[in-house]
C-alpha positions as CSV (number, residue, x, y, z in Angstrom):
1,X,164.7,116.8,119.8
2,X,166.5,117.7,122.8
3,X,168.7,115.6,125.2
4,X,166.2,114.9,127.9
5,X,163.4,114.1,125.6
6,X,165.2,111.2,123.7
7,X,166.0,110.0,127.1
8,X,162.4,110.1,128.2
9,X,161.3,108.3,124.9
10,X,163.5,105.9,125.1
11,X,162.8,105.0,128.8
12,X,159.0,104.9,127.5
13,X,159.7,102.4,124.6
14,X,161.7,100.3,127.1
15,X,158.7,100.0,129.3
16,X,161.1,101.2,132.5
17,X,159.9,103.5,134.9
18,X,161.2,106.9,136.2
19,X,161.6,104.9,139.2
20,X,163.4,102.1,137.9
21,X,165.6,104.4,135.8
22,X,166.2,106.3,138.7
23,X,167.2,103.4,140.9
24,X,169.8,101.9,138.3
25,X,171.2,105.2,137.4
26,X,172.2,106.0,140.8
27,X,169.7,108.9,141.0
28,X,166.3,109.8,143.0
29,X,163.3,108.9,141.8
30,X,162.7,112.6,142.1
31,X,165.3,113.8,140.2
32,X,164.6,112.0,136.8
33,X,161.1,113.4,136.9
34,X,162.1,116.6,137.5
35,X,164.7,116.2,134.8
36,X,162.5,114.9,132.4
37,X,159.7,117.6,133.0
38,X,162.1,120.1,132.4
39,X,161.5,121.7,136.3
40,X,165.6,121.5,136.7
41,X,169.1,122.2,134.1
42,X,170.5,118.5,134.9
43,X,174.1,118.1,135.0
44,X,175.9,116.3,132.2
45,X,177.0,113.6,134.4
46,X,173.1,112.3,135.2
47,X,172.4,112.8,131.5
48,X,175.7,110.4,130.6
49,X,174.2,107.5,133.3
50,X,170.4,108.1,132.4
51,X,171.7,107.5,129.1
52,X,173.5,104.4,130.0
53,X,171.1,102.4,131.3
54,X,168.7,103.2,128.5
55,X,171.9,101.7,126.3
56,X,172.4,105.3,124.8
57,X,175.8,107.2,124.2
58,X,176.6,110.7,123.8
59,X,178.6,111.8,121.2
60,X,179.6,115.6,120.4
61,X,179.2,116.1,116.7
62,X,180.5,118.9,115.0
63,X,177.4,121.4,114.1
64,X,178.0,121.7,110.5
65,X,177.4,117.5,110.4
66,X,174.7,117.3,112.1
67,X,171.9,116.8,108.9
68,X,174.1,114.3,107.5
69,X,174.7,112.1,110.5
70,X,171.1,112.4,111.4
71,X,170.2,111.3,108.0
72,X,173.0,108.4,108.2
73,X,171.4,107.1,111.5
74,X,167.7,107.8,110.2
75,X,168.6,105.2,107.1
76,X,170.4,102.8,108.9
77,X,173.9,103.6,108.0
78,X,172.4,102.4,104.4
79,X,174.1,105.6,102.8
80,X,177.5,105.0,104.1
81,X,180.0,104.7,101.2
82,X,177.2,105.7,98.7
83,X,178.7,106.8,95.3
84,X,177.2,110.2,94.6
85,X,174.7,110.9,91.2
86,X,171.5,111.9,90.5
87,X,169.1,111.9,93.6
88,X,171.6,110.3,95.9
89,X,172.5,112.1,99.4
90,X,175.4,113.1,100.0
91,X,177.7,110.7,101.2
92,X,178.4,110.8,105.4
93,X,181.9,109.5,104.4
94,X,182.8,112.6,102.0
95,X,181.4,114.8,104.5
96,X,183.3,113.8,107.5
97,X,186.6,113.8,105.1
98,X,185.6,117.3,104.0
99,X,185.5,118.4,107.6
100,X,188.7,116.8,108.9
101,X,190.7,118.0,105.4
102,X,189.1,121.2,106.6
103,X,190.5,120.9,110.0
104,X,194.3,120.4,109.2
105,X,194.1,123.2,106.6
């Protein structure tokens, strides 16, 4: 799901407006709905303060740990720590560990 459209759900499930968000994000009413129906390439910096107000962060993940942190936040952080064996994911632990051992190789 891209960028703009977990911003748009989440503004939905909050009950908020595109005017409200708008109005506490610094931005015209107009711009969030053009951002949100895809009619303009916002810039970062109104994505960041959209984001914001809906309580939301960004956070630049590195591709190849993508599945596994989507997987971590889909369960709750439940698998965090999870000892690996028969049927159990992969641990989001051992994977970030594998990637930064990777790094300073």
């Amino acid at each position: 799901m891209s960028i703009v459209a977990q911003l748009s759900e989440a503004r939905k499930r909050m009950g908020m407006t595109q005017a409200a968000l708008a109005e506490a994000a610094g931005l015209s009413r107009m711009t969030v709905q053009r951002i949100e129906s895809g009619d303009i390439d916002p810039r970062l910096s109104s994505l960041l303060e959209m984001g914001r107000v809906l309580g939301l962060e960004a956070l630049a993940v590195p591709a190849a740990l993508r599945p596994e942190l989507e997987a971590f936040v889909r369960a709750g952080g439940r698998l965090l720590g999870q000892p690996a064996g028969a049927g159990a994911p992969p641990s989001v632990v051992d994977a970030i560990g594998r990637q930064h051992d990777g790094d300073r190789g």
